[in-house]
N, C-alpha and C positions, 0 to 999 in steps of 0.2 A: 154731402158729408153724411156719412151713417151716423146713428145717435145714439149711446149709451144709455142714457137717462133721460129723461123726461126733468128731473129735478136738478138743481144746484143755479150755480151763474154759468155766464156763455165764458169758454178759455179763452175768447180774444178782447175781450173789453171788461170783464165781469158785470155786466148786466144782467138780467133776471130771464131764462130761459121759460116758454110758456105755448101750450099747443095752439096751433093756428094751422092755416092752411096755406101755400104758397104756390106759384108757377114757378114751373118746370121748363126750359126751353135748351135744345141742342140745335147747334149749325153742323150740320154733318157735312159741308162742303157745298152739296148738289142740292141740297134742300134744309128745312125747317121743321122738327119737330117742338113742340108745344102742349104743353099737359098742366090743365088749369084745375083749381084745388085739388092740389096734393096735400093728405097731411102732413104737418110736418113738425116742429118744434122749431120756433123760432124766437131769435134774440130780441127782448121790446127794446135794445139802448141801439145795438150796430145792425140786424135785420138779420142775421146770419142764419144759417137753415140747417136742418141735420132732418134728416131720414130713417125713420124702421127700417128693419134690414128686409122686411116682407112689402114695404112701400118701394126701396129700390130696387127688389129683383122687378115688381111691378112694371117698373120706368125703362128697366133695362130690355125686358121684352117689348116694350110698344117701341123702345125705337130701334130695335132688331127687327121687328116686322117691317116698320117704315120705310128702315134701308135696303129690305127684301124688295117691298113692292117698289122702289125708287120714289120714293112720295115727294115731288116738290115742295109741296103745305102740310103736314100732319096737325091737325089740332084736336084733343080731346080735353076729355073732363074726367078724371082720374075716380070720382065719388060715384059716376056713373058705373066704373067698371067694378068687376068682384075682384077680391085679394086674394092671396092666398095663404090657407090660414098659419 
């Protein structure tokens, strides 16, 4: 989910929305991609995650690559890679 605010409560539970970091994981069919701490904003009551719109174009290029290269396994670390700004 993309995320508007950093602040208020989560819309599905109203619990307390608060930055943290989260895994990322897609089954594209033929393989697995995986992308460990991502930032994210996450619910502390139900877990739910929302994404900067600069975190998910991010996400969306590593596993457009993936699906290029056919990757069986893809696993990164999202804090490793640069953003953009």
């Amino acid at each position: 989910m993309a995320q508007n605010a950093n602040a208020g409560n989560c819309p599905l539970c109203r619990g307390h929305k608060k930055a943290g970091h989260a895994l990322f994981s897609v089954d594209m069919g033929f393989g697995v991609v995986v992308v460990r701490h991502v930032p994210a904003t996450i619910c502390d009551q139900c877990g739910a995650e929302w994404f900067s719109d600069s975190v998910a174009a991010k996400l969306e290029t590593i596993v457009a690559e993936a699906r290029a290269k056919k990757a069986l396994v893809e696993v990164t670390t999202l804090e490793d890679l640069p953003l953009a700004a």
